[in-house]
N, CA and C of each residue as an Amber inpcrd file, in Angstrom:
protein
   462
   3.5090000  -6.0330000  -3.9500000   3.7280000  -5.2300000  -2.7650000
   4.5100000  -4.0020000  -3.1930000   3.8220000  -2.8970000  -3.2100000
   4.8720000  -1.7300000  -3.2650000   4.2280000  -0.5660000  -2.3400000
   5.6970000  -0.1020000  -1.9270000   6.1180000   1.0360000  -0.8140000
   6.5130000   2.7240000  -1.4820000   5.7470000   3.2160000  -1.5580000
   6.0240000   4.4520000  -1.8150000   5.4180000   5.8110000  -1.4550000
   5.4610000   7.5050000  -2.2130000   4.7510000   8.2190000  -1.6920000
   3.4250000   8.1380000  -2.6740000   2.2740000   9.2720000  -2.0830000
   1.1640000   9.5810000  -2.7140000   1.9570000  10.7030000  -3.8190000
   1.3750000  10.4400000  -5.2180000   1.9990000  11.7080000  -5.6610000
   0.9450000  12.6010000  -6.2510000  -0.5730000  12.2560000  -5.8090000
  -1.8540000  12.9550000  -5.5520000  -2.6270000  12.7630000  -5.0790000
  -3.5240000  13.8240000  -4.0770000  -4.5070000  13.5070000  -3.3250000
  -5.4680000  12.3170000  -3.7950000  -6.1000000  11.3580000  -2.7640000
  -7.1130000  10.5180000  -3.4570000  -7.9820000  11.0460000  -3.8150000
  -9.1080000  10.6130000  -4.8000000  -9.9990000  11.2030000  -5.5160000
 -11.4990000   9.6350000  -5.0090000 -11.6940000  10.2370000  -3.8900000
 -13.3530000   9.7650000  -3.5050000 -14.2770000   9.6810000  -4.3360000
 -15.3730000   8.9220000  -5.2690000 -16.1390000   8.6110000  -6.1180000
 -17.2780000   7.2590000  -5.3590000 -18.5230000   7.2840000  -5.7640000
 -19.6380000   6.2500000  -5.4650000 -19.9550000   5.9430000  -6.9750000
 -19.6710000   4.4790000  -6.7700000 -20.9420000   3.6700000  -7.7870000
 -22.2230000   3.6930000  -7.7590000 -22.7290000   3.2240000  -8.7130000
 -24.3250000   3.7320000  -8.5570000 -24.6800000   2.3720000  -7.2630000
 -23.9230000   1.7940000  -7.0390000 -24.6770000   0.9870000  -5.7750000
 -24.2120000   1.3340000  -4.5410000 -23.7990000   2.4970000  -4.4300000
 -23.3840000   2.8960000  -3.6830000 -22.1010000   2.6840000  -3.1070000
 -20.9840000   1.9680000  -3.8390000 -20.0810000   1.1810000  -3.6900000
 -18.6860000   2.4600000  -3.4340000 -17.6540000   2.6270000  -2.8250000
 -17.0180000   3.7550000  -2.9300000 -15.4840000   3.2660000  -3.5770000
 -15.3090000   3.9990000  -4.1700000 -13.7890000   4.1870000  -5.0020000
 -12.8240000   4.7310000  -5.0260000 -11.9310000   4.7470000  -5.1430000
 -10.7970000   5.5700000  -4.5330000  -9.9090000   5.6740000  -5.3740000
  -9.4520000   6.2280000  -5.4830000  -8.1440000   6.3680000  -7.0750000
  -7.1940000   7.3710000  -6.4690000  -5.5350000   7.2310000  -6.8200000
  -4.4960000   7.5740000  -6.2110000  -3.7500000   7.1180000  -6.7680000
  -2.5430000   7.7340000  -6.7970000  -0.8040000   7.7140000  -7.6920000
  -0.0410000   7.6320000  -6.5820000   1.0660000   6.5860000  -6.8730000
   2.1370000   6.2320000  -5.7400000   3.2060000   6.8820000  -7.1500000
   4.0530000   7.2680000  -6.0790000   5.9920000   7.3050000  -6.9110000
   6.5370000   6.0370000  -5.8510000   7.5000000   4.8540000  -6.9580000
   7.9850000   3.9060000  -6.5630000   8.9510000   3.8610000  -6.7970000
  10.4630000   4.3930000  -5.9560000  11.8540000   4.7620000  -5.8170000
  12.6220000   3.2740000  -5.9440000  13.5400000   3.2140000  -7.3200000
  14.5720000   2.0260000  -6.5630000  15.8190000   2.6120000  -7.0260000
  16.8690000   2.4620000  -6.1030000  18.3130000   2.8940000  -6.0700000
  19.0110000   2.0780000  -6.6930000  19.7380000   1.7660000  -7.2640000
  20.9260000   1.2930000  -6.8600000  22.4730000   1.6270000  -7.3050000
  23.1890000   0.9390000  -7.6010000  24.8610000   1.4290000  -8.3680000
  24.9440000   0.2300000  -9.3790000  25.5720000   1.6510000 -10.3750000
  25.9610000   0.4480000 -11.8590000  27.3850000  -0.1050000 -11.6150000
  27.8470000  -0.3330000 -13.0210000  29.1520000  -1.2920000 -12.3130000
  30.0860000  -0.5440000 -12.4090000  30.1000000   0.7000000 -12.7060000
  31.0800000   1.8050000 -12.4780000  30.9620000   2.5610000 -11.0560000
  30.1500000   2.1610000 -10.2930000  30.1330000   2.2200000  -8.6960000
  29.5160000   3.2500000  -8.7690000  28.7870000   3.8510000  -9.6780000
  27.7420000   5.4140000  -9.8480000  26.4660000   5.0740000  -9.0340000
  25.5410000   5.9050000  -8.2530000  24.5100000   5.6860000  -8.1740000
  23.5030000   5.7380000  -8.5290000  22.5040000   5.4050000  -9.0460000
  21.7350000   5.4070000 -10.0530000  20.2900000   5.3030000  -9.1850000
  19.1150000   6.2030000  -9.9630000  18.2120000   5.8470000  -9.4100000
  16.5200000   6.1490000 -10.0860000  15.6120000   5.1580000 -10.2930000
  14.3800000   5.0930000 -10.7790000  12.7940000   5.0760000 -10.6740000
  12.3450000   6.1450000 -11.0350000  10.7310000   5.9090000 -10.1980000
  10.0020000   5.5400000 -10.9920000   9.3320000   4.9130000 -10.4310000
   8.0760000   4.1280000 -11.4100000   6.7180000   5.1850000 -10.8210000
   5.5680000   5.5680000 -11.5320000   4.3510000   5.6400000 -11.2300000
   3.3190000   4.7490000 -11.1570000   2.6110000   4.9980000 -10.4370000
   1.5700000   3.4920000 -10.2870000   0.3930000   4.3200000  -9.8210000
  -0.9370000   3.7500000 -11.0060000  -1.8990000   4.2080000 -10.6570000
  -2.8340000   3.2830000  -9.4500000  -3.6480000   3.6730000  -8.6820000
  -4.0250000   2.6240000  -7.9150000  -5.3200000   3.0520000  -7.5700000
  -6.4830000   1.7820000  -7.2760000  -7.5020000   1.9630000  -6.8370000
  -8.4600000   1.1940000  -5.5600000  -8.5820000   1.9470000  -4.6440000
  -9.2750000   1.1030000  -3.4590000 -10.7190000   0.9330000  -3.7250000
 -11.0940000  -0.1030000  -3.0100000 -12.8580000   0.0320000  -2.8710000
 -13.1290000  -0.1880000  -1.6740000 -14.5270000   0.1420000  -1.0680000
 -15.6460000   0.4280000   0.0340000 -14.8130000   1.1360000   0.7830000
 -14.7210000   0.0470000   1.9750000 -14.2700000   0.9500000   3.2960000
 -12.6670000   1.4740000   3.1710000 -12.3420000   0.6190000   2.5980000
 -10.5710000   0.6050000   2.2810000 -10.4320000   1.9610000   1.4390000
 -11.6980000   2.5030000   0.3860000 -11.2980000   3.2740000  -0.0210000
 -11.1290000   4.8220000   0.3170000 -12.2890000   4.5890000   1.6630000
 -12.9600000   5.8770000   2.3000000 -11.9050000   6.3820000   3.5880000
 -11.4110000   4.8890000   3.8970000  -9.9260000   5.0000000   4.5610000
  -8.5490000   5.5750000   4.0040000  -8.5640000   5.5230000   3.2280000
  -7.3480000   5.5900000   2.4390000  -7.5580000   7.7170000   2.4000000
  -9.1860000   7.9100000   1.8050000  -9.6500000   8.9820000   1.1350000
  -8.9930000   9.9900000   2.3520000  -9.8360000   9.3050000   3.6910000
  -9.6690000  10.4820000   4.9560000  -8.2640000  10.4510000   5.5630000
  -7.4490000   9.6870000   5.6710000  -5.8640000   9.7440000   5.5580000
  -4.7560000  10.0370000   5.4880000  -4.8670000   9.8220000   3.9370000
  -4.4450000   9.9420000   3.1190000  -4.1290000  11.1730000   2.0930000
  -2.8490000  11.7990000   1.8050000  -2.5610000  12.9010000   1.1630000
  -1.3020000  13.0950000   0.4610000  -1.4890000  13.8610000  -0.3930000
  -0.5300000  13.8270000  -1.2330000   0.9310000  14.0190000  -0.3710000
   2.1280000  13.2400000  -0.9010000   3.6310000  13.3650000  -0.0920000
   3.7400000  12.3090000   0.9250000   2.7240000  11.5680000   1.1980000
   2.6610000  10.9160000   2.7310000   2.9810000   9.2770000   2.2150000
   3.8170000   8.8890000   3.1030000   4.3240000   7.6410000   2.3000000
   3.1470000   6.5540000   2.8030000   3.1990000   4.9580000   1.9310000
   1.7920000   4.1940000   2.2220000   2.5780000   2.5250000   2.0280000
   2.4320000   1.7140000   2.4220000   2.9120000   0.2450000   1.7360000
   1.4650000  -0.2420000   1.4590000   1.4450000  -1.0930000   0.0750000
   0.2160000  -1.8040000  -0.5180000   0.5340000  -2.7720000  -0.9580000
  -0.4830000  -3.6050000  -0.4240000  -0.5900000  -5.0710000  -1.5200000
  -1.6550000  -4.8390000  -2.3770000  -1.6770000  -5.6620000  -3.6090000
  -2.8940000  -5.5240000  -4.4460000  -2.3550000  -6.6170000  -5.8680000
  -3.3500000  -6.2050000  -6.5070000  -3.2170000  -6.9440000  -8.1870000
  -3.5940000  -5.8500000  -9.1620000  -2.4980000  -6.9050000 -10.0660000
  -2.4030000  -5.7350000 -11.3020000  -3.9990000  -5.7840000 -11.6800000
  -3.8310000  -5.0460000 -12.7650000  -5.4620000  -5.0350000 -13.2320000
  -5.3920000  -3.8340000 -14.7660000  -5.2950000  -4.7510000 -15.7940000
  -5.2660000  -4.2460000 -17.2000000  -6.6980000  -3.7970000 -17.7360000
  -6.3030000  -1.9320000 -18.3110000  -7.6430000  -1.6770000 -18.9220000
  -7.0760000  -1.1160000 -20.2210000  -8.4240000  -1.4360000 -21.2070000
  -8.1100000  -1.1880000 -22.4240000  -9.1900000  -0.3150000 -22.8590000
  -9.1030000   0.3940000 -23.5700000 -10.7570000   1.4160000 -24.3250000
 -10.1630000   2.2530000 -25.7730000 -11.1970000   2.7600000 -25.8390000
 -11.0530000   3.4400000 -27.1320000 -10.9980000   4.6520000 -26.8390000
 -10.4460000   5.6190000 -27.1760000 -10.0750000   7.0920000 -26.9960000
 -11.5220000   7.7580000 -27.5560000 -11.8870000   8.9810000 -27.3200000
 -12.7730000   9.7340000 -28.1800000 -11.7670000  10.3430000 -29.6620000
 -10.7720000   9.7260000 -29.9980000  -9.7480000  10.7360000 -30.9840000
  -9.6610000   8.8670000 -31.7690000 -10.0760000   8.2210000 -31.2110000
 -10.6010000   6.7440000 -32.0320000  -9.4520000   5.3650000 -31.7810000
  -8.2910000   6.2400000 -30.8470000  -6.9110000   5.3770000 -30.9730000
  -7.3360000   4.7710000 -29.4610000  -6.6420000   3.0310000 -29.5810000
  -6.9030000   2.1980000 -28.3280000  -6.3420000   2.9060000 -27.5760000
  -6.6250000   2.4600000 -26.3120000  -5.5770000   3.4400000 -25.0640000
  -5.6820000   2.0420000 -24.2560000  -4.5630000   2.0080000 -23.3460000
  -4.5310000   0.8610000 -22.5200000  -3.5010000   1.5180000 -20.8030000
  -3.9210000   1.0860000 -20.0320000  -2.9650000   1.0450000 -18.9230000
  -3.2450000  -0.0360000 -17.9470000  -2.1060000  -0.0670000 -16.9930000
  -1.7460000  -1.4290000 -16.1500000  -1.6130000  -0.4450000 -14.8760000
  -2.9680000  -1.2980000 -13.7030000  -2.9300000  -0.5980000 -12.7270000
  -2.6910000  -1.2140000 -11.5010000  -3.0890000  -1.0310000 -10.2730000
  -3.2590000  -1.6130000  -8.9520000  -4.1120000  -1.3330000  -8.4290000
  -5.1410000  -2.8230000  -7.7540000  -6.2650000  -3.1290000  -7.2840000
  -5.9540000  -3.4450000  -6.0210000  -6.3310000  -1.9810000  -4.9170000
  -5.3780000  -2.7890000  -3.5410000  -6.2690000  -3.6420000  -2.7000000
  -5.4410000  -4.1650000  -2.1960000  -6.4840000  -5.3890000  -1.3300000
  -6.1990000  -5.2510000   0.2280000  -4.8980000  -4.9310000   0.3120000
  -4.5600000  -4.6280000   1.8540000  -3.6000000  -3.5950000   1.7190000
  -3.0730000  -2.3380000   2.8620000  -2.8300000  -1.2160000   2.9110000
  -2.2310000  -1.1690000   4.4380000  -0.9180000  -0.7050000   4.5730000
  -0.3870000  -0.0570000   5.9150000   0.3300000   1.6380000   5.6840000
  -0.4420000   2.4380000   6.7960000   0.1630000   3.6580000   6.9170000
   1.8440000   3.4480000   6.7900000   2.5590000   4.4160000   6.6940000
   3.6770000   4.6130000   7.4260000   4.3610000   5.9750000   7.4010000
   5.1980000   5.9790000   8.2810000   5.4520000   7.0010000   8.7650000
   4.7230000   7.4190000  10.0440000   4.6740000   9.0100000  10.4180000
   4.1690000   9.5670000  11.8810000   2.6080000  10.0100000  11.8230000
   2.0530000   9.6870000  12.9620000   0.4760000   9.8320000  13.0760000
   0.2880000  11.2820000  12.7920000   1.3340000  12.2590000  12.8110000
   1.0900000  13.8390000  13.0330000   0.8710000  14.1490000  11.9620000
   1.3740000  14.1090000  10.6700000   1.6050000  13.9180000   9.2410000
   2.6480000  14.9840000   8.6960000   3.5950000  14.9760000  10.2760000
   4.5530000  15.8690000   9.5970000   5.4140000  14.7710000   8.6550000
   6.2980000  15.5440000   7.8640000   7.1250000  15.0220000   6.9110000
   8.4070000  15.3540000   7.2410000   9.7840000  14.5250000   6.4770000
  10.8700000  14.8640000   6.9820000  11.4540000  14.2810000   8.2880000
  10.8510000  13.9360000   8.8880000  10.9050000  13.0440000  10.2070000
  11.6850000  11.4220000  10.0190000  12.0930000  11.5140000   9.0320000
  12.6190000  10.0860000   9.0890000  11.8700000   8.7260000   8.8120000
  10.5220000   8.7590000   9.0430000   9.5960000   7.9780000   9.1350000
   8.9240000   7.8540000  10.7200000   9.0090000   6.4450000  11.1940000
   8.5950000   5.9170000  12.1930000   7.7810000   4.8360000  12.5620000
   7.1480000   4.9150000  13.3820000   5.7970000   3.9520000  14.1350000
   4.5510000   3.9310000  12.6020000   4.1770000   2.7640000  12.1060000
   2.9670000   3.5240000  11.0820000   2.0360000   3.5250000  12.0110000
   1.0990000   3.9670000  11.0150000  -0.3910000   4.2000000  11.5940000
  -1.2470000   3.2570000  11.9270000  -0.6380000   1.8630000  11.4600000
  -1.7740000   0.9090000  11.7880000  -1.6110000  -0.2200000  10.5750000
  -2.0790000  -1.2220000  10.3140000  -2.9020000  -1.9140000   9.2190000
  -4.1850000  -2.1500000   9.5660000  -4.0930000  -2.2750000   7.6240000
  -5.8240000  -2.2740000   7.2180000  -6.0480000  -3.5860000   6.1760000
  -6.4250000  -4.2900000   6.8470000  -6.6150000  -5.8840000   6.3630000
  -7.7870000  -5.8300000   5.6670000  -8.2290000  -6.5070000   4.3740000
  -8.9600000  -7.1410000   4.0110000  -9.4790000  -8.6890000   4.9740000
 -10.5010000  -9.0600000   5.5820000 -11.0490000 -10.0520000   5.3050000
 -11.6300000 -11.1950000   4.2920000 -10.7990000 -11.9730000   3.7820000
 -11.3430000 -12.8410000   2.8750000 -12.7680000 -13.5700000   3.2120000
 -13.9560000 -13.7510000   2.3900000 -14.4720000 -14.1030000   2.8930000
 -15.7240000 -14.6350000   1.2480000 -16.3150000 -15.8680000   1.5180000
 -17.7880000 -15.9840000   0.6790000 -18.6870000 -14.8980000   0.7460000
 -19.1330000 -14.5240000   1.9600000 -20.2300000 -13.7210000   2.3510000
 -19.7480000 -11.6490000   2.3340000 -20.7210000 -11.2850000   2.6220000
 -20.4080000  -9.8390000   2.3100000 -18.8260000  -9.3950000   2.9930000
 -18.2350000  -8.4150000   2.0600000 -16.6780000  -8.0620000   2.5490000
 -16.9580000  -7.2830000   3.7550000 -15.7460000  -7.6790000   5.2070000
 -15.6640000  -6.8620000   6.3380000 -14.3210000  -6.6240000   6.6800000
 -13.9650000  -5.7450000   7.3600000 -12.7140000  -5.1190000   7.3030000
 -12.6340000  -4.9660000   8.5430000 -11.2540000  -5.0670000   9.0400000
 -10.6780000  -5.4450000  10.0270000  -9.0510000  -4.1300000  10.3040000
  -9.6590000  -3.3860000  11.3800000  -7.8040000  -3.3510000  11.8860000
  -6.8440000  -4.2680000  12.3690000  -5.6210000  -4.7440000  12.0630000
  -5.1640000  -5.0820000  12.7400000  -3.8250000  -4.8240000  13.2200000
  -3.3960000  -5.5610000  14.2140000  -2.2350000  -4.6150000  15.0280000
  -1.6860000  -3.6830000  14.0840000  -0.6560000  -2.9160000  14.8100000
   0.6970000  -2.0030000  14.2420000   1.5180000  -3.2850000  14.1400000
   2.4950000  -2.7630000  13.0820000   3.6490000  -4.0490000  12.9070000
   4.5970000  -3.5530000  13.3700000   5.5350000  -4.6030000  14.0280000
   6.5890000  -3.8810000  14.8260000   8.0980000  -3.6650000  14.1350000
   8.7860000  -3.4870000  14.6930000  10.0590000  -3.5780000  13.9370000
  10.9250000  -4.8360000  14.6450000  10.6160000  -5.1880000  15.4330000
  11.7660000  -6.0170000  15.9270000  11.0140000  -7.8690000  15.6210000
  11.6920000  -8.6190000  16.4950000  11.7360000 -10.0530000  16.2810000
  10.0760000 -10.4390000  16.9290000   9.6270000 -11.1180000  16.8200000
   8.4190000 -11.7580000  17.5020000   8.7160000 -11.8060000  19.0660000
   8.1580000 -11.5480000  20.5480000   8.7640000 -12.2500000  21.4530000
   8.2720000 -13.5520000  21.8880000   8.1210000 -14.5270000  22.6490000
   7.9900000 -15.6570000  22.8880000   7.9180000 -15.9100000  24.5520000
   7.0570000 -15.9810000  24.9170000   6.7810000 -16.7000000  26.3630000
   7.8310000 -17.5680000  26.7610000   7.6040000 -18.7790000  25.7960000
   8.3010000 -19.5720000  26.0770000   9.3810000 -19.6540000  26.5480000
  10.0530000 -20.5870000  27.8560000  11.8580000 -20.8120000  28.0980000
  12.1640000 -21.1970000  27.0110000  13.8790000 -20.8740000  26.8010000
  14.8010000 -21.4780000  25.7600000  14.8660000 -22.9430000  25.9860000
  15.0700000 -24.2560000  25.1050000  14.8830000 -25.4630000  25.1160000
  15.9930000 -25.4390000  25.8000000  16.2810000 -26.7020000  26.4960000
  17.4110000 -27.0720000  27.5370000  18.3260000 -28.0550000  26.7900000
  19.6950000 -28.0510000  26.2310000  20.5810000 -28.9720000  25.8900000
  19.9980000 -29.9120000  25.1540000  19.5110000 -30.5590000  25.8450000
  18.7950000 -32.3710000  25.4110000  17.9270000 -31.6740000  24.4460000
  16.9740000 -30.9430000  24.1600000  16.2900000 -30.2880000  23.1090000
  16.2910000 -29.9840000  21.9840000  17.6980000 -29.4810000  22.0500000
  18.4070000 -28.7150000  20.9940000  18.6760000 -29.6920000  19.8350000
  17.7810000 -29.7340000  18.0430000  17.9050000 -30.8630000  17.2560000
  19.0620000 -30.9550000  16.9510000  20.6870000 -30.1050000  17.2440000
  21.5640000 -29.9740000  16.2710000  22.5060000 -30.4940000  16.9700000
């Protein structure tokens, strides 16, 4: 799971089966303080790649600066350079994707409400994709009355 910005536009591509691809760079910020109480702080780059609908979603979206949360799996590639030396990198294969931040795509705003999630469907049969809700910020609510005394296991 990582939360960060785009740090380049996606780059839209078709397989020859017509399959669509998506390729994109996150910056992945972590803070913290050493033990001299300094603050300290580190970005990671992460290359990443969507497919079909997830990717064409992401494509129309999606833009460089605009922050994104992803799930996915790593996914190691190795090849040979044209200069003859191996080359290798360690990427991300996303599988599920939530906007965040403001629908307007201003920036600077603090964040906010995201845009939505974008679920993968697991499935045997051909992949289908699903919105589902906005996630909220607060607790679940519950219909239900509070249990009465006698209820209570503790």
């Amino acid at each position: 799971i990582l939360m960060g910005n785009l740090t380049r536009d996606p780059q839209l591509r078709y397989l020859p089966n017509n399959t669509a691809v998506c390729e994109f760079g996150m910056a992945v910020n972590r803070r913290w303080r050493d033990r001299d109480g300094n603050q300290k702080e580190e970005v990671c780059f992460v290359d990443l790649t969507a497919f079909g609908r997830q990717g064409e979603t992401i494509n129309q979206y999606m833009a460089k600066g605009r922050p994104m949360l992803v799930e996915g799996r790593l996914r190691y590639e190795s090849w040979t350079g044209q200069d003859g030396q191996k080359r290798s990198r360690l990427g991300v294969v996303v599988e599920n994707f939530t906007f965040v931040g403001s629908r307007d795509g201003n920036r600077g705003d603090g964040g906010g409400a995201g845009g939505g999630e974008y679920r993968q469907q697991r499935s045997s049969g051909p992949q289908s994709y699903d919105d589902g809700p906005p996630m909220s910020d607060g607790p679940p609510v519950s219909d239900a009355p509070p249990p009465s005394g006698d209820d209570i296991p503790f």
